[in-house]
TORKOL-4160 file (C-alpha; in steps of 0.2 Angstrom, whole numbers, padded with zeros to 4 digits, m for minus):
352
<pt num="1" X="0206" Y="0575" Z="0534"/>
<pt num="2" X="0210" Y="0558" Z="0528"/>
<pt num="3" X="0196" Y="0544" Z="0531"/>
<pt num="4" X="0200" Y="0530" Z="0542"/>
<pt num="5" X="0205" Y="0513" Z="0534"/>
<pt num="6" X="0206" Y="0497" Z="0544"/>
<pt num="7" X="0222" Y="0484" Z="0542"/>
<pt num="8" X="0212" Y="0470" Z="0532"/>
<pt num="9" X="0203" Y="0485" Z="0522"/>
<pt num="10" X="0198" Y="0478" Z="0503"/>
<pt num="11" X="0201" Y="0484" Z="0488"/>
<pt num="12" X="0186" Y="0489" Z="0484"/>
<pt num="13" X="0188" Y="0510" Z="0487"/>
<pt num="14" X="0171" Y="0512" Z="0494"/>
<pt num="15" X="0176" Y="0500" Z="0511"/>
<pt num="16" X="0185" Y="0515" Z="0519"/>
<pt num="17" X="0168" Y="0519" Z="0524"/>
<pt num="18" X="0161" Y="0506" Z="0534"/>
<pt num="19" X="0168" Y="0513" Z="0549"/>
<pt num="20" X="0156" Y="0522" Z="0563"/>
<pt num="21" X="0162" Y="0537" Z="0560"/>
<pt num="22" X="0154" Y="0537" Z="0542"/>
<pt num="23" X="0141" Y="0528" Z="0548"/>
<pt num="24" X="0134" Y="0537" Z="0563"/>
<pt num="25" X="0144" Y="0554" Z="0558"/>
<pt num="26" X="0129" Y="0570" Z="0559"/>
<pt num="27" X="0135" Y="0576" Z="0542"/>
<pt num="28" X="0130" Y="0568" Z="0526"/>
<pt num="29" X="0147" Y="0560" Z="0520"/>
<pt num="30" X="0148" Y="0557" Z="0500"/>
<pt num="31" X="0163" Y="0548" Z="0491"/>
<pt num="32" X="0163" Y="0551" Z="0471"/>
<pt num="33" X="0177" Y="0546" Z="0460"/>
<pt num="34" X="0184" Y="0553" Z="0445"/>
<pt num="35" X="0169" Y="0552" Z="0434"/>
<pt num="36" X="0158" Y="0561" Z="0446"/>
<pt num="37" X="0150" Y="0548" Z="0452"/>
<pt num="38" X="0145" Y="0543" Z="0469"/>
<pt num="39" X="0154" Y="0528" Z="0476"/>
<pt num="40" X="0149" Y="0528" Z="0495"/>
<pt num="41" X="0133" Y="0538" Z="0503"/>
<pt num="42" X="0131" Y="0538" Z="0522"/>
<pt num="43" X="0116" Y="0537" Z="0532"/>
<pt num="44" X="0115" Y="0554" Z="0534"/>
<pt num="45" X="0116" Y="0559" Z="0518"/>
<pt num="46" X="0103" Y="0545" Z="0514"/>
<pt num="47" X="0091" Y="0557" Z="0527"/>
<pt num="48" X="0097" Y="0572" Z="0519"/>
<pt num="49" X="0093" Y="0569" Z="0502"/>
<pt num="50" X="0080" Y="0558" Z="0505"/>
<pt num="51" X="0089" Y="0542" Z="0492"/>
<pt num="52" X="0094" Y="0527" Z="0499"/>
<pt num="53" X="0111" Y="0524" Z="0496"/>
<pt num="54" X="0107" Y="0508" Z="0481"/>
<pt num="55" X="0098" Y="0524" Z="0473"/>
<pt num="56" X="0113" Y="0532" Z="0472"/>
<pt num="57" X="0127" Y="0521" Z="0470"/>
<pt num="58" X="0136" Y="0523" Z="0453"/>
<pt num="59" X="0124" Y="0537" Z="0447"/>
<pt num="60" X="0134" Y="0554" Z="0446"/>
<pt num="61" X="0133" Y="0569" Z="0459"/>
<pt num="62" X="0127" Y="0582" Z="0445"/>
<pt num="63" X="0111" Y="0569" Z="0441"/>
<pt num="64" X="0105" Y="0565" Z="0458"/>
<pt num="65" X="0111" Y="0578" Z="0470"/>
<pt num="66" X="0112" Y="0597" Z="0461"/>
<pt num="67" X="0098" Y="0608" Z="0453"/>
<pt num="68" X="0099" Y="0607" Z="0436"/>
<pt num="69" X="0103" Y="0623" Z="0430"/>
<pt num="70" X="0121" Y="0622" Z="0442"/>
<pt num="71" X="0125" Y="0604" Z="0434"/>
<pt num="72" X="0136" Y="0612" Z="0418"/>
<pt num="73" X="0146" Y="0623" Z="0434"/>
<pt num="74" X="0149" Y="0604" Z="0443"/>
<pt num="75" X="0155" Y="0597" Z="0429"/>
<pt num="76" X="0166" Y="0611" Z="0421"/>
<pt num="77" X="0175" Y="0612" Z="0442"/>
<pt num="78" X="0177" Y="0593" Z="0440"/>
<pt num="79" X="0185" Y="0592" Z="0423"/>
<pt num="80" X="0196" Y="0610" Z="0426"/>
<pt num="81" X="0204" Y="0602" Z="0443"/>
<pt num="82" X="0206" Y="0584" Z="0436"/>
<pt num="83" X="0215" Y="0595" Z="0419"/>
<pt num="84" X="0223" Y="0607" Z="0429"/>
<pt num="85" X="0223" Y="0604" Z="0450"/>
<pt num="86" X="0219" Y="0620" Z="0454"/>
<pt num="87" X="0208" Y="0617" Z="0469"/>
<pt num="88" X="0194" Y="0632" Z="0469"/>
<pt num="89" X="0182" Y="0621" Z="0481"/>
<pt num="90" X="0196" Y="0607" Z="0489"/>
<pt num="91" X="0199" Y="0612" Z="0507"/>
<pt num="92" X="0185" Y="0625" Z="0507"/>
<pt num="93" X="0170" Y="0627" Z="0517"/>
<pt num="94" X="0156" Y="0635" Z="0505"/>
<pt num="95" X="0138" Y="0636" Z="0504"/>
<pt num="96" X="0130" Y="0627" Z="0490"/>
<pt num="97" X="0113" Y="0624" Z="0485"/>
<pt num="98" X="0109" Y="0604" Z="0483"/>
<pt num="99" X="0092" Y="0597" Z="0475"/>
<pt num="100" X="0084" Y="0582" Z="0486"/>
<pt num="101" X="0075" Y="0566" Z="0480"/>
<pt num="102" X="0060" Y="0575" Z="0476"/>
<pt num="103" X="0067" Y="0589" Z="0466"/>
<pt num="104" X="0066" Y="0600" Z="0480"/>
<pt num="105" X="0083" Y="0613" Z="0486"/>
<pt num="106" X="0091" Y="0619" Z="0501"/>
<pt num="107" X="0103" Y="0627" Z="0506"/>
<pt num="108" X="0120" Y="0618" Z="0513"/>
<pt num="109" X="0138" Y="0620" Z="0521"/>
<pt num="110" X="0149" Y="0608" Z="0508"/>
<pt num="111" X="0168" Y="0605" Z="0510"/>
<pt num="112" X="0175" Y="0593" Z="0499"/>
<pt num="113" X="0193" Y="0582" Z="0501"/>
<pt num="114" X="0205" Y="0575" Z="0489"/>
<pt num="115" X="0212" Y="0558" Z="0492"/>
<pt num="116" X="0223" Y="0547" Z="0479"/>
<pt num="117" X="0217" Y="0530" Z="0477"/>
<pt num="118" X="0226" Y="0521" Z="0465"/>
<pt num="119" X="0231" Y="0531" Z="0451"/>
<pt num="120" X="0214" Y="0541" Z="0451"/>
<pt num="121" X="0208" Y="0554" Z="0464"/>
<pt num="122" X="0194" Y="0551" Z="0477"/>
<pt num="123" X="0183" Y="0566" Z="0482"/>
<pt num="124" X="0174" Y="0565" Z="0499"/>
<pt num="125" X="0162" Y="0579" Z="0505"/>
<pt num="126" X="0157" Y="0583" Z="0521"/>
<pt num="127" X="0138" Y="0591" Z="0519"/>
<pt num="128" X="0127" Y="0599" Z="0530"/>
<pt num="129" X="0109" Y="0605" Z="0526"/>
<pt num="130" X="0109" Y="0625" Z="0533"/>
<pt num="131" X="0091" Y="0626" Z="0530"/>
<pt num="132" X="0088" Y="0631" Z="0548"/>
<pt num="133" X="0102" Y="0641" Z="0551"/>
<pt num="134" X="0096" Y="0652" Z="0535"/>
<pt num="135" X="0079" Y="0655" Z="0539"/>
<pt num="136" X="0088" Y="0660" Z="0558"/>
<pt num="137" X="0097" Y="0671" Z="0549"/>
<pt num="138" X="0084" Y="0680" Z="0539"/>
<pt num="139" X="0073" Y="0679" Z="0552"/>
<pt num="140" X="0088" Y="0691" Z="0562"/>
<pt num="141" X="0090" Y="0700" Z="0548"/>
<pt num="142" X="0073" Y="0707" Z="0547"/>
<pt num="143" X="0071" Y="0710" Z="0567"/>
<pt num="144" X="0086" Y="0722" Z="0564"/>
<pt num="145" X="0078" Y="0729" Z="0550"/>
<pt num="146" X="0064" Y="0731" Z="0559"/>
<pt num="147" X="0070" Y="0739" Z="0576"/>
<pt num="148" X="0076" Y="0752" Z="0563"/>
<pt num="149" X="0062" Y="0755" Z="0557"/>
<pt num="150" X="0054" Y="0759" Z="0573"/>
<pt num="151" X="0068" Y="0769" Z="0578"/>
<pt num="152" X="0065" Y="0781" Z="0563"/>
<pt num="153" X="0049" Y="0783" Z="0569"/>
<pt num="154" X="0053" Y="0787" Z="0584"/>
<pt num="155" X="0065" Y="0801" Z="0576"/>
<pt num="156" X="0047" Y="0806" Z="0565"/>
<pt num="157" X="0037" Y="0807" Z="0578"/>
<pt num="158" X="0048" Y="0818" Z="0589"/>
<pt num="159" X="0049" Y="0828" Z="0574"/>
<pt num="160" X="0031" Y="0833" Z="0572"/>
<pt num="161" X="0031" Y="0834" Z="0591"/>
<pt num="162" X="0042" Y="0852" Z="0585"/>
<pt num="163" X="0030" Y="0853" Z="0573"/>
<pt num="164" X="0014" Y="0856" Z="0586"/>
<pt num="165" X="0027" Y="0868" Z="0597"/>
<pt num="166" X="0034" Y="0879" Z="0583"/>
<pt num="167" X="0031" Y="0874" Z="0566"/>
<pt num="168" X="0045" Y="0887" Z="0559"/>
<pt num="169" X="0059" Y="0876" Z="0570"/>
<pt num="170" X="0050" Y="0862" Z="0561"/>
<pt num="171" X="0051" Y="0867" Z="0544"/>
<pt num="172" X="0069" Y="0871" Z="0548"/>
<pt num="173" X="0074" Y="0854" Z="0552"/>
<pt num="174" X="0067" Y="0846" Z="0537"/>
<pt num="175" X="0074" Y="0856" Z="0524"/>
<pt num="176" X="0092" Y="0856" Z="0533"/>
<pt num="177" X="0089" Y="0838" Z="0534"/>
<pt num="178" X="0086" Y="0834" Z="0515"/>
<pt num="179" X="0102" Y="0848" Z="0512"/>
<pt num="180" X="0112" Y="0837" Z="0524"/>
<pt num="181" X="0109" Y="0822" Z="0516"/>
<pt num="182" X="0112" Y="0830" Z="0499"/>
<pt num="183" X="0129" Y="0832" Z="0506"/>
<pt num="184" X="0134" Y="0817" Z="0513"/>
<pt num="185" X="0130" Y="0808" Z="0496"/>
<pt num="186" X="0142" Y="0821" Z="0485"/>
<pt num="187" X="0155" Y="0815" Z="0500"/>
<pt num="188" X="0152" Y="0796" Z="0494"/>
<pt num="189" X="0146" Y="0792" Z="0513"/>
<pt num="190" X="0140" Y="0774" Z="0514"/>
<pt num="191" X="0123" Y="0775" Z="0515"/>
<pt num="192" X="0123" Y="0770" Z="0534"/>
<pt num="193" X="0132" Y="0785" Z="0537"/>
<pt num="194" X="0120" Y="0795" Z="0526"/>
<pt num="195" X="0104" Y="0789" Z="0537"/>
<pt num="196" X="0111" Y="0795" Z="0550"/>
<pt num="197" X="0116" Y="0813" Z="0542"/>
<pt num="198" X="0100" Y="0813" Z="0537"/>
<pt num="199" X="0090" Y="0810" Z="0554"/>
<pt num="200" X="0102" Y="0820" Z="0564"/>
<pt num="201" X="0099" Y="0831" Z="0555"/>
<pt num="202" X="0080" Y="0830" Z="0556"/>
<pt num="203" X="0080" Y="0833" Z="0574"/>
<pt num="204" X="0094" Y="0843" Z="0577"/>
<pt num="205" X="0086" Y="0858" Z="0585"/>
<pt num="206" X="0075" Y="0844" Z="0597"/>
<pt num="207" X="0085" Y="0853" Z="0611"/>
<pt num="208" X="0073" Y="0872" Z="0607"/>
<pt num="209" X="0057" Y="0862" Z="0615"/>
<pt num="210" X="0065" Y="0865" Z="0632"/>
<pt num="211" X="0066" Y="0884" Z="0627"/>
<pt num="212" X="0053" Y="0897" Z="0632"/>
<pt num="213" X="0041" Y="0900" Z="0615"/>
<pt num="214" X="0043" Y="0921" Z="0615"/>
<pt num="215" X="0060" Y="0917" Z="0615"/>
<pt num="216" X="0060" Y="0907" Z="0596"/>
<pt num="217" X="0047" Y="0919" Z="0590"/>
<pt num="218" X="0050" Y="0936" Z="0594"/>
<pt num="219" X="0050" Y="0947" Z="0580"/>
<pt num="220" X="0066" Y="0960" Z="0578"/>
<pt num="221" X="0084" Y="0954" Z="0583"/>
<pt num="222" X="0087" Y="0944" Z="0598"/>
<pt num="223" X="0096" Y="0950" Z="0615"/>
<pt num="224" X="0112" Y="0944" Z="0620"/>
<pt num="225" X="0104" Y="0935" Z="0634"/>
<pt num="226" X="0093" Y="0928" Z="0624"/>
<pt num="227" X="0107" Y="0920" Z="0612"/>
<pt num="228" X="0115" Y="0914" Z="0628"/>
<pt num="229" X="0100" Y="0907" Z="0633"/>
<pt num="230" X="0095" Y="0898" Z="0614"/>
<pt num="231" X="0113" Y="0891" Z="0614"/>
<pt num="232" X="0108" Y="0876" Z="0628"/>
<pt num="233" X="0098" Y="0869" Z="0615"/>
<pt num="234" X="0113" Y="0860" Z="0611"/>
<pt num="235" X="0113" Y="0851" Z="0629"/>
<pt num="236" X="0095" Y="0850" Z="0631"/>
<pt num="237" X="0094" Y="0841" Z="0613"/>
<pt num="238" X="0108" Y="0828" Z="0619"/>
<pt num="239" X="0100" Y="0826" Z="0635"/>
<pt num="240" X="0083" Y="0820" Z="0626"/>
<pt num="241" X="0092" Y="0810" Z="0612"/>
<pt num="242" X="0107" Y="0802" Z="0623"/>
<pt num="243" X="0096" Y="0789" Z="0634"/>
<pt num="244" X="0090" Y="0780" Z="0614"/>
<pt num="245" X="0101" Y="0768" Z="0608"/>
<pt num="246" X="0101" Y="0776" Z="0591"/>
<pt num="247" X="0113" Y="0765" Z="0576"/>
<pt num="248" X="0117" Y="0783" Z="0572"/>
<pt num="249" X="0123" Y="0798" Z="0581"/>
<pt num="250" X="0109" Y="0806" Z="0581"/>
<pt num="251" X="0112" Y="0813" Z="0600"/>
<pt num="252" X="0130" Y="0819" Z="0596"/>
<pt num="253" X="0125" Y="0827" Z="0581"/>
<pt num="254" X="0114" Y="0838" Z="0590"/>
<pt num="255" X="0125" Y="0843" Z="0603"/>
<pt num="256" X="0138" Y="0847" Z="0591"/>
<pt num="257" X="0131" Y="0854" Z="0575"/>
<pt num="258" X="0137" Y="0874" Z="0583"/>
<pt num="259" X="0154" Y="0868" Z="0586"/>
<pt num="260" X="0169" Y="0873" Z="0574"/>
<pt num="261" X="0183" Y="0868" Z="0567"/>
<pt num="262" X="0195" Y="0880" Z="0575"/>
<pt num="263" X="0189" Y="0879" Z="0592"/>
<pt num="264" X="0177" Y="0894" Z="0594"/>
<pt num="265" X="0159" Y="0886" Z="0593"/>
<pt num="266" X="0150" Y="0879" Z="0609"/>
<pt num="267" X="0144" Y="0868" Z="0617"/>
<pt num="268" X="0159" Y="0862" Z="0622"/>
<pt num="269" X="0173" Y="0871" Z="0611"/>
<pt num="270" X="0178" Y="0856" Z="0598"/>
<pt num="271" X="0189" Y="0856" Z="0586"/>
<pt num="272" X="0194" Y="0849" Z="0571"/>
<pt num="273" X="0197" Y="0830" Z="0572"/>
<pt num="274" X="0185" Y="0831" Z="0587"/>
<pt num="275" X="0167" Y="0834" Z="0580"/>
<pt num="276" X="0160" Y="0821" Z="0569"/>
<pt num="277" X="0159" Y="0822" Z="0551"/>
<pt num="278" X="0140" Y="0820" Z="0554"/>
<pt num="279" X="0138" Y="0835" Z="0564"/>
<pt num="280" X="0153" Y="0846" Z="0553"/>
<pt num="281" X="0138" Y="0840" Z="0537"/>
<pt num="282" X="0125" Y="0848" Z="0547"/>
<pt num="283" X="0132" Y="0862" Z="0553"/>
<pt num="284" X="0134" Y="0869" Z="0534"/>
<pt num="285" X="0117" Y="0863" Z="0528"/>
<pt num="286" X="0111" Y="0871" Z="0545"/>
<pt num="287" X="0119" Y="0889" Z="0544"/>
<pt num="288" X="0113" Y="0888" Z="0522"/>
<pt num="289" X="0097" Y="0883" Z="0525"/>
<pt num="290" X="0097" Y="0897" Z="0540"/>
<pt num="291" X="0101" Y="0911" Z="0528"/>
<pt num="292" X="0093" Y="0909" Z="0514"/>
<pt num="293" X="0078" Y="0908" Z="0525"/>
<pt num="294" X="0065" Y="0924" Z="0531"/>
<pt num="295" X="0067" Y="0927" Z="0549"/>
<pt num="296" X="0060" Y="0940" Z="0559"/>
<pt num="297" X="0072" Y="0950" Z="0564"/>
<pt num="298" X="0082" Y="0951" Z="0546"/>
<pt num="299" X="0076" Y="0947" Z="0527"/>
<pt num="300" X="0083" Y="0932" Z="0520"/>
<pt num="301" X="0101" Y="0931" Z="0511"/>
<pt num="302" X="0105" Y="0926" Z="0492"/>
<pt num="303" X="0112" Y="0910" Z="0491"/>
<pt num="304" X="0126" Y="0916" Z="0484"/>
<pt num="305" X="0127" Y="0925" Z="0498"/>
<pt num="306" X="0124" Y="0909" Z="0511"/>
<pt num="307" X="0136" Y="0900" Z="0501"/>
<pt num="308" X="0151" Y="0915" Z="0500"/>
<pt num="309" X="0149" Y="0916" Z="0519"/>
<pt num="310" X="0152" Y="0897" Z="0522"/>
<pt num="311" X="0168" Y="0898" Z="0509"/>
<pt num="312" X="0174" Y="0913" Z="0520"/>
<pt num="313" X="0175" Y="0903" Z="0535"/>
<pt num="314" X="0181" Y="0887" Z="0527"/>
<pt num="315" X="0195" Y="0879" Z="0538"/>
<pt num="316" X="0189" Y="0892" Z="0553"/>
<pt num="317" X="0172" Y="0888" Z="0556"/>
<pt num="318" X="0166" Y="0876" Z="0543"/>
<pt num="319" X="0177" Y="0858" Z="0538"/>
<pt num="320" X="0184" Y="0862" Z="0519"/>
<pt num="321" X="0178" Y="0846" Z="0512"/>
<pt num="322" X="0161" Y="0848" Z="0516"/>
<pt num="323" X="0160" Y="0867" Z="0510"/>
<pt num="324" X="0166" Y="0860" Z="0494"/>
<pt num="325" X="0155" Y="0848" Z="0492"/>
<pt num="326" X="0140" Y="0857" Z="0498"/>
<pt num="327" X="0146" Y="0872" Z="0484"/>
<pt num="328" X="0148" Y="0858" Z="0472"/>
<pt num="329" X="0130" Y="0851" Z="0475"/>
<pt num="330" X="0121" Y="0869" Z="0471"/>
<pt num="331" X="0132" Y="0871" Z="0455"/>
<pt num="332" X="0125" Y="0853" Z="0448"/>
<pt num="333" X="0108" Y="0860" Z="0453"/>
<pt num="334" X="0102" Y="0855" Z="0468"/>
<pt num="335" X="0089" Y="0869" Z="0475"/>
<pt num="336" X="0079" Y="0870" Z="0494"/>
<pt num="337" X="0066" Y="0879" Z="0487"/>
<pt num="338" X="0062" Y="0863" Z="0475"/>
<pt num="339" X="0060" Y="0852" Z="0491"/>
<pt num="340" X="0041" Y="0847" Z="0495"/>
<pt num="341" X="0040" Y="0846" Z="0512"/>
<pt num="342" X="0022" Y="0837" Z="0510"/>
<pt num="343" X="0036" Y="0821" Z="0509"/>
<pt num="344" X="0050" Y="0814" Z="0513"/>
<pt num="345" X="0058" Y="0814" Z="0497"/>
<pt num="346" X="0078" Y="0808" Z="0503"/>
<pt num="347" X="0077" Y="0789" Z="0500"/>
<pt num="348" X="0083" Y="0778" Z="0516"/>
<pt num="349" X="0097" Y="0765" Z="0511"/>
<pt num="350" X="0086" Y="0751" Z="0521"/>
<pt num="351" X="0070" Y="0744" Z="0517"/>
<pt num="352" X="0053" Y="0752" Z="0522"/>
């Protein structure tokens, strides 16, 4: 952007600024020569900084207008571009922070312009103080982390809801969710991705609040229409989660953690490619966590045992990656049993 200069402008380099625009323009508008040193300062910038422009005139920019501790960066750009002409900050819009009259900083939206006067180049930047705009942005940042929040205890608190129905489903839920998690990190999931693994996972089985009690605690094995009917949980647990506009899938994670890869688990007979990684990463920690757990109708399984019977259906059943991973996890250590489930041990990627 070239500044404007009138027919009988004067020699004198700082006269292209006495037009209105420079004069009534929002922004502060700042002309500094070679040396660094300020050669024009318009009103606004007078505002801005709180100087009058005969404050300023002919002192350099790093002296009145930068914190001291970014002065040696201002200086070193200045003499690199005059040296060289590589242009890291010409023709850019950055955010800078300036110092003020009284010593004070803020933040501010800086682009800066090469012009050739004479024989040596004129910088002009355009300035603007953000202050407002950051503190908008923070204030926006902690709302969302804040609706978060609330939307994790909303998935708690449902969560011990299944606690006061049947605290074995409970218990369950936990322990697959802290495996789940465990998984989604050996996978280098981003961590957004591992929240939502991991409270998925935490109320996967809501759906079993809409099954009869006798049916989830009958001792001895269950009867085929009783597996028919504790396979809805799948539905009934969407149907609760679905209406909550979760940032995660937690709905889709809990109609989907039976389904598998190959086409033969329900509800709705997915296959690869179709079911979320999410619910694919529950679905093992799930059926692990299943068998290595006391039930009554059957003792509980070795976990060599749990793990041998996920690797046997690997590619069928259960997505190969995350069998690997979840077999790669137990061999650097990892163990159920040394969860306490007095806490919530899996560490959230945002804030509490």
């Amino acid at each position: 952007m070239e500044p404007f200069a009138p027919s009988n402008q004067k020699n004198d380099a700082s006269s292209v600024w006495q037009h209105p625009l420079a004069e009534f323009a929002p922004d502060g508008i700042i002309t500094m020569d070679a040396k660094g040193r300020i050669i024009a300062f318009n009103p606004a910038a007078e505002k801005m900084f709180g100087y009058r422009s005969d404050r300023v005139i002919g002192c350099r920019v790093s002296e009145k207008l930068i914190p001291a501790a970014l002065q040696t960066a201002h200086t070193n750009g200045l003499a690199n571009f005059l040296v060289t002409g590589q242009k890291k900050m010409i023709g850019r819009r950055v955010e800078v922070t300036a110092m003020r009259a009284d010593q004070s900083v803020f933040a501010a939206e800086l682009a800066v312009v090469s012009v050739n006067h004479r024989r040596e180049p004129l910088f002009i930047a355009y300035i603007r103080d953000i202050t407002g705009r950051k503190k908008l942005e923070k204030e926006r940042e902690q709302y969302a982390v804040n609706i978060k929040k609330t939307l994790m205890q909303t998935i708690l608190a449902a969560s011990r809801i299944i606690a006061i129905r049947d605290p074995y489903t409970a218990s369950h839920q936990r322990r697959v969710a802290h495996l789940a998690a465990a998984i989604a990190r050996e996978l280098n999931c981003a961590d957004e991705r591992i929240d939502g693994v991991y409270l998925g996972a935490l109320i996967h089985d809501i759906g079993k609040i809409a099954l009869p009690h006798d049916i989830l605690s009958r001792p001895g094995k269950l009867l085929d229409e009783d597996v028919s009917y504790l396979k809805i949980h799948c539905r009934k647990g969407y149907e609760i989660l679905a209406p909550v506009n979760f940032p995660w899938p937690v709905a889709e994670i809990a109609l989907q953690h039976h389904e598998h890869v190959d086409g033969t688990g329900y509800p709705l007979g997915l296959r690869d490619g179709e079911i979320l990684l999410e619910a694919c990463i529950v679905s093992v920690a799930d059926v692990v966590e299943s068998l290595t757990a006391h039930r009554p109708y059957r003792p509980a399984f070795s976990l060599e045992e749990a793990l041998a019977f996920i690797r046997k259906r690997s590619g069928d059943w259960y997505d190969r990656q995350t069998v690997e991973a979840c077999g790669a996890l137990f061999e650097k250590g990892y163990s159920i049993d040394a969860i306490d489930m007095d806490e919530l041990t899996f560490m959230s990627s945002f804030v509490w």
